[in-house]
N, C-alpha and C positions, 0 to 999 in steps of 0.2 A: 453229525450234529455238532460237534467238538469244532469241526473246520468251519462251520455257518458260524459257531458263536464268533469265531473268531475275526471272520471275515466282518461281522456286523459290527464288533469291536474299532478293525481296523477303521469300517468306513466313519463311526461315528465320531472317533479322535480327530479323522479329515475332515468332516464339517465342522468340529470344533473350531480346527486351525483356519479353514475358508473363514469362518464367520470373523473370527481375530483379524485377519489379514483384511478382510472386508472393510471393515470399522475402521481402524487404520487407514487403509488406502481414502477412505472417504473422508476422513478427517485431512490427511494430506492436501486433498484436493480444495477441501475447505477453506484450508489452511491459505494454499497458494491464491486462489479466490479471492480470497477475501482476507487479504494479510493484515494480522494483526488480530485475528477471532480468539477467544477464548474458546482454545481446546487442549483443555486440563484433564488427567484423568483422576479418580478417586484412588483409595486406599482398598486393594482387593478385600470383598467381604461387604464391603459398606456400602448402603442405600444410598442412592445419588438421586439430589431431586433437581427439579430447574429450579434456580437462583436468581431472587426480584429484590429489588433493591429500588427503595423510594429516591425521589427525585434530590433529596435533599443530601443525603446518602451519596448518589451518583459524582450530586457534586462535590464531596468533601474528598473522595477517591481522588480527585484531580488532581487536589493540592500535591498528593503523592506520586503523581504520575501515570503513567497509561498501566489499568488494570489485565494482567495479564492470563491468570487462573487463578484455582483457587483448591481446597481440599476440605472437604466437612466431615463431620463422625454426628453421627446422630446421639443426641443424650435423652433421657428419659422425656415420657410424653413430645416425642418426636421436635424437643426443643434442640435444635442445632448449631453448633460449633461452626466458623464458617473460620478459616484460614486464609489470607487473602495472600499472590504472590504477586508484587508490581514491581515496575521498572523506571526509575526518572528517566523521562524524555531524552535528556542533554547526556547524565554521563552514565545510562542505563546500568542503574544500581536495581541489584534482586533485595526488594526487601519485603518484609511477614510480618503479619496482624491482621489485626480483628477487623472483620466490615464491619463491627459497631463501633469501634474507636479508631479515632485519626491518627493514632501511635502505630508506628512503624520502627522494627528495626531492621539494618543491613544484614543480609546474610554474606551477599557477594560484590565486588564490584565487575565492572564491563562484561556484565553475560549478554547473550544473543539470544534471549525466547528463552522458556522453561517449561517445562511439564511434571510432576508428579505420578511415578510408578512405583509399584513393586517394594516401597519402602525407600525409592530411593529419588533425589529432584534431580531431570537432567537438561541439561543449560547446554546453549553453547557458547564458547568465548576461544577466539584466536583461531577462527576457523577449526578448530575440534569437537567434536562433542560426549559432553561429560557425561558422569553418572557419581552421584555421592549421596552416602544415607542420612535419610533425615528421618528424625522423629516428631511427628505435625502435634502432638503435646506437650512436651519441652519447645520445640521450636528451636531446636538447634540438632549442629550434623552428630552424626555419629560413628565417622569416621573417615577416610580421607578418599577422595576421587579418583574414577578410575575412566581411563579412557576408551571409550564406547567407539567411536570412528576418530581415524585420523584428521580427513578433510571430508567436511559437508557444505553443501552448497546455505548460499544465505541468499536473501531476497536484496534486494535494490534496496529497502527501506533498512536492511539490516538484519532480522528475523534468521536466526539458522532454519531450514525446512528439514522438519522432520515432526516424526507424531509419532508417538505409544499407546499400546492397548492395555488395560491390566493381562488379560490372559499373557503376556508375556514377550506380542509380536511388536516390534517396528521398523516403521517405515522411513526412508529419507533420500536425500537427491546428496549423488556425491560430489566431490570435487572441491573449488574453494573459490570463494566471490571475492574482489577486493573490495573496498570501500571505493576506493578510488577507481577515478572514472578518464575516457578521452571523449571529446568530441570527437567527432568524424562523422563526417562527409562521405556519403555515396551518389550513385547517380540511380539510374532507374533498375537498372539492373542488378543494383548491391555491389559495385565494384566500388572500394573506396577509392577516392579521389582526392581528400585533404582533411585536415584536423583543424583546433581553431582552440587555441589556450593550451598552457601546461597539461597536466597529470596534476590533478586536486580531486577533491569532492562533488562532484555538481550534480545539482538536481533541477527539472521543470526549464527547460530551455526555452524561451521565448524569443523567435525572432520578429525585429521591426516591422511593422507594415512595410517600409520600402525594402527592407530586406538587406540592409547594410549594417544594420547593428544585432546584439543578440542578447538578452537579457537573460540569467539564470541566480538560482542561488548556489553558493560557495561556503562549503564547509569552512570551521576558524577551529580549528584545535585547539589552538590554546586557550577560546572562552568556549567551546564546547557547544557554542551556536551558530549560525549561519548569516550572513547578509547577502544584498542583491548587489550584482556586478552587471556592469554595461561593459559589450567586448567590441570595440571596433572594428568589422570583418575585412573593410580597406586596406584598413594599416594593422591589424593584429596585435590590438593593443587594447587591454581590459583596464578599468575602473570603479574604484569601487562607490559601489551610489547612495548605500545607506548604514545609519551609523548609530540604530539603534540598540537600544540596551535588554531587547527582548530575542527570541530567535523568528529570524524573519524567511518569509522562504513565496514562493508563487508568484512570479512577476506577472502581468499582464501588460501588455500597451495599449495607450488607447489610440482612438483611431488614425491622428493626425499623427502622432510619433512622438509628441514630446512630454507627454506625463507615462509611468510608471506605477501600478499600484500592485500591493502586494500586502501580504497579511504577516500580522505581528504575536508571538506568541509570548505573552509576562505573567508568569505563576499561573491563576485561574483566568485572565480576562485575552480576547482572543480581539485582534482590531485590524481590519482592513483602512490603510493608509496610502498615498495617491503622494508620490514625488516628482518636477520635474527633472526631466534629466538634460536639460542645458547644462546647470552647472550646480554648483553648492545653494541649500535654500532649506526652509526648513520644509515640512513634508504637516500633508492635511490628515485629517483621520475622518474617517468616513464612516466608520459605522462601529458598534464594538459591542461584546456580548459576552459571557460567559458559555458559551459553546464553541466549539472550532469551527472555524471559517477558511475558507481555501474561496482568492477570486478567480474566475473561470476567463472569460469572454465578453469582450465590447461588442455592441451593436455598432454597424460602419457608421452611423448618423450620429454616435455619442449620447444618446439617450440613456442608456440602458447599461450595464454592466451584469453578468449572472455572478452569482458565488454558491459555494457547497455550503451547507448549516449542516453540523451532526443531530440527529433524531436517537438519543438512544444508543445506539452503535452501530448505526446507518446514517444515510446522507441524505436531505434531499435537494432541491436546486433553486434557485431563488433570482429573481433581478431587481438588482437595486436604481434606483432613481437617479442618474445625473445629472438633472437639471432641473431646476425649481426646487418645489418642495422636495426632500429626501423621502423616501417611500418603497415598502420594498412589494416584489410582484409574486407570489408561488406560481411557479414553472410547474414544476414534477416533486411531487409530495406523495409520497403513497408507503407503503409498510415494509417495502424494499430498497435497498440501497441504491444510490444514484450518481452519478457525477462526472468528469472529464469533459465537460460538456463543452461545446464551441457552434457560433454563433453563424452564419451562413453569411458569404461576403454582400449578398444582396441583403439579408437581414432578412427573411420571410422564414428560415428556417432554424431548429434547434437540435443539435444532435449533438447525443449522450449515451454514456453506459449505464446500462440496467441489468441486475442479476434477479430479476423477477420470475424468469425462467430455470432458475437454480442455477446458471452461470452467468457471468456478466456479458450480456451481448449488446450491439450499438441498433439506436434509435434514432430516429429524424420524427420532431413532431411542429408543427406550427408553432411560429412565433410572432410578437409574444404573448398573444392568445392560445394557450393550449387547443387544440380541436383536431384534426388532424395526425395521425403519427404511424408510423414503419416501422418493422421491424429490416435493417437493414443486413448484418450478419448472418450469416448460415451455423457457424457450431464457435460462436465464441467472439470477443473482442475486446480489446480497451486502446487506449489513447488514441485518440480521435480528433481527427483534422480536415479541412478543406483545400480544394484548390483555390488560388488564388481568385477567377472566376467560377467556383461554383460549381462548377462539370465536374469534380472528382471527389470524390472522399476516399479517405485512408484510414488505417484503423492496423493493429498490431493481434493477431492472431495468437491462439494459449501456445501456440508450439514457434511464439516470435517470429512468424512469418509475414510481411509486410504484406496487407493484399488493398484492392482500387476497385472499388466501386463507382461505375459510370451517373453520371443522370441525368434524363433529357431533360429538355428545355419544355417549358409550360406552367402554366397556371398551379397543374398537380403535377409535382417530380415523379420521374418515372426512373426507380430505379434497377443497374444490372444486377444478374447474376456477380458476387463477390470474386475476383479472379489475383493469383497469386503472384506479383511480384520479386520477391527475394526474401530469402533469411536473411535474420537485421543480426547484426552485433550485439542483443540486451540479453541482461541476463532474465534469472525467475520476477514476475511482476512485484514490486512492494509496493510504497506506500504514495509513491510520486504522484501528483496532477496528471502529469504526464513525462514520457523518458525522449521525446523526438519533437522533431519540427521539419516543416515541410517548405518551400522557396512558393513564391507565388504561382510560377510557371510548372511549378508538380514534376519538374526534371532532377532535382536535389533535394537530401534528405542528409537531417543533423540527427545524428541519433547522440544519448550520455552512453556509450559504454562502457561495463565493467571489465577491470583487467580479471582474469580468470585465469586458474590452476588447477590441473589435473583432468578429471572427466566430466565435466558439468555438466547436469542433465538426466546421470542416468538413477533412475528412482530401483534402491535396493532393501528388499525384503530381509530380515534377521529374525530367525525364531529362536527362543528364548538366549533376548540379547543379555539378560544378565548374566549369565551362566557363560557365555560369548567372551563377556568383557572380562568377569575375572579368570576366567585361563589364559589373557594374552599374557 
């Protein structure tokens, strides 16, 4: 009897820890998914409810930067305390306050993502990740940091990966991302073949319709925001094309080669703006909102342009008007997240990522009449591109695998089974439009890759990581 209890003992400590590790791993998952989700956890003990927040609310968040978690303590008559932790966009400051006032103070500067456990907030910064106590009622530490891992991997967009349970488990990907990126060139089979620019920042690589020039944004350290550069692929020689005073990033080109548009980010207001790129001139502004905007895809005919609108903390997809009246079209609007979307070189079709199936996999649906639509990927996808003629699509796999889907010719596309390629050079997905680009001919592929250090990749379990850290 004494060895049954003990045995039931043991097994029920193991499902404790599966369930822990469970929660965790899905959070991860989430995490990498869909970078940038708020997965905060509570203070062990306390009731955790979902957290709504009116529209007016949402927006004042902004002023302070991208909302990242948060921590509540329930007070009498279930009136609740909410702790907010956000991070400015530009020089990703941790700072705390109230979601009902717009007061903020700094706790940290340059962390990488944060969570709240165990009594203690852990961040990453300098590719390590921390641990140090906080008290969520004073609002201040309560004693000094200790380091939780050496090197953790970080996403493209920045984000250290990793996630905490209360029960005590986490999860994370090790190794070390740089910020900094190469182009490079491969051919069909993943063998590089050449590079194109320094060692910088870049993100959203856009190449020409003719495929001689390349358009991307380039981080500026010293103003802590980004502009778009034109790279001459001839002569290997960049410029830079715009010179505004907000953080600019998403090039697109439109059909003919010689405008430029791209979205502008200044305090709360978000504006997609259209330069050309002959030479110096000033730049039109085309649309602007108070929600983030990312432009996507010209139609070949110039009519049309798509862009991302945020809904919330999802995306949906939209086209805006070229010509005449300005006017914009809903694409793909639905309660799920949307976007990367590109425009088919005949124009008839729309393909995009959708996490409507709980991970983000790629679609083709009529354009620019919705009606019509595929489910094109088999277990997963993002950044998403065509061939020059229309017969291929590419798409980047969760395990970075470059794979081609064929499509016949006809009225209704008839698409292949998804087939593999090559492992691409990118590191974990962040926050990018897109990390590649593809030659008209479907024979060459520009990927941004991250320099990388150590083991990147491999996702490690720590049970009770406090207890972990302070014995090192």
């Amino acid at each position: 009897m004494t060895r049954d209890l003990g045995i039931a003992r043991e097994l029920a400590s193991a499902r404790r820890s599966l369930r822990a590790l469970e929660k965790s791993l899905t959070r991860l998952a989430a995490q990498m998914r869909d970078i940038g989700g708020n997965n905060s956890a509570t203070p062990k003990g306390k009731p955790r409810r979902k957290l709504k927040l009116l529209p007016a609310r949402l927006k004042a968040l902004r002023l302070h930067g991208r909302y990242l978690g948060y921590m509540r303590q329930l007070k009498s008559r279930a009136k609740a305390e909410v702790r907010a932790l956000r991070a400015k966009n530009d020089a990703r400051e941790l700072k705390v306050g109230s979601i009902n006032s717009r007061k903020a103070k700094m706790l940290l500067p340059g962390v990488s993502r944060v969570e709240y456990a165990s009594g203690h907030i852990l961040y990453g910064r300098d590719g390590a990740l921390l641990a140090r106590p906080f008290d969520p009622r004073s609002l201040k530490f309560r004693g000094d940091p200790v380091t939780v891992v050496d090197k953790v991997a970080t996403a493209e967009g920045g984000p250290a990966l990793f996630s905490v349970s209360t029960g005590g488990t986490l999860v994370y990907q090790a190794g070390l991302t740089s910020a900094i990126r190469r182009l490079v060139w491969t051919n069909r089979s993943g063998r590089r073949i050449g590079g194109v620019g320094p060692r910088v920042t870049y993100a959203n690589p856009a190449l020409s319709p003719d495929g001689t020039r390349l358009a991307m944004k380039v981080d500026d350290p010293t103003r802590n925001v980004g502009d778009i550069w034109v790279w001459d692929l001839t002569r290997d020689i960049g410029s830079r094309l715009t010179f505004a005073t907000g953080d600019v990033d998403a090039p697109t080109w439109s059909p003919d080669g010689k405008k430029v548009v791209y979205n502008v980010h200044r305090n709360t207001t978000f504006e997609l703006h259209s330069i050309s790129v002959a030479g110096p001139g000033a730049d039109s502004l085309l649309l602007s909102s108070d929600r983030f905007m990312l432009p996507g895809s010209w139609s070949p005919d110039g009519r049309w342009m798509t862009y991302m609108l945020s809904a919330g903390s999802n995306f949906d997809i939209y086209a805006l008007a070229m010509r005449g009246i300005s006017r914009s079209l809903p694409l793909v609007v639905s309660p799920f997240n949307e976007g990367s979307e590109s425009i088919s070189p005949d124009g008839r079709w729309l393909a995009y990522i959708s996490n409507e199936s709980g991970r983000f996999e790629i679609y083709v649906q009529s354009f620019p009449n919705p009606g019509s639509r595929w489910r094109v990927s088999s277990a997963g996808g993002q950044d998403v591109t065509w061939r020059g003629d229309g017969r291929e699509l590419y798409y980047v796999s969760p395990e970075n695998r470059l794979m081609a889907v064929t499509i016949g010719p006809g009225a209704v596309p008839q698409f292949s089974h998804p087939r593999e390629l090559f492992t691409t050079p990118l590191g974990p997905p962040g926050g990018d439009r897109n990390r590649c680009a593809v030659s008209r001919d479907g024979q060459r592929f520009l990927f941004a890759a991250p320099e990388h250090e150590g083991n990147v990749g491999v996702t490690t379990v720590v049970q009770d990581w406090l207890g972990k850290a302070k014995g090192r």
